[in-house]
N, C-alpha and C positions, 0 to 999 in steps of 0.2 A: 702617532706611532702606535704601533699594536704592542698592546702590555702581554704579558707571561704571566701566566699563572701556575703552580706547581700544584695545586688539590685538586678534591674534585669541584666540580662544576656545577652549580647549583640547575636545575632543569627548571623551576616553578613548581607549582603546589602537588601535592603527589595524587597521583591518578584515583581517581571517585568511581571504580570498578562496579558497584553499586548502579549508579547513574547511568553509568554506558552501559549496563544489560539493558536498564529500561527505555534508554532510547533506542537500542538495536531491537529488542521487541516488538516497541512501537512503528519501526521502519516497516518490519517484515509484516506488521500487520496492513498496516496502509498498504503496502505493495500487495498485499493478498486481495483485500476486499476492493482496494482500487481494479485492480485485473477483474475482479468477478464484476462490477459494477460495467467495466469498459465490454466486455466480452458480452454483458447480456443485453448492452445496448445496441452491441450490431448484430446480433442475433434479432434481438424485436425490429431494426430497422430494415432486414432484410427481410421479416416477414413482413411487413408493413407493405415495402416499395415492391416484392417480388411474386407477392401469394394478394389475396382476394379478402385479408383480415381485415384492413384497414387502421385508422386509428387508434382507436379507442380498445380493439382486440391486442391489438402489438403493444398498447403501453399494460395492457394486464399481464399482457405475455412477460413482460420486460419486469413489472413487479413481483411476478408469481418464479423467474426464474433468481431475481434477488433474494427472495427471501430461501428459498431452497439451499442458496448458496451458502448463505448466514448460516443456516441451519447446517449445513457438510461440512462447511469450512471452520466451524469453531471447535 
């Protein structure tokens, strides 16, 4: 049978406000450099497969547009 209770209601331990900025931090940052990582991958892949660069150009492309990013995005 379901009991009654008249007070309040206990929730668990009280929230670590602290903690949860630096995990939402952390999200936004991954989602940031994850994007710049994904975006400069099919940037170099398309120079690669659609231009005259070849490999070895598209993967410098590909480092040289990371680190730029690193460099804006911080």
């Amino acid at each position: 049978m379901a009991e009654h209770h008249s007070g309040p209601v206990e929730m668990g331990a009280p929230m670590d406000y602290a903690e949860h900025e630096k995990t939402y931090n952390f999200f936004l940052s991954a989602t940031k450099y994850g994007t710049l990582f994904c975006v400069a991958l099919l940037i170099a892949m398309a120079a690669a497969f659609f231009t005259t660069m070849g490999f070895f150009s598209s993967l410098v492309l590909f480092i040289l547009i990371n680190v730029a990013g690193f460099f804006f995005l911080r």
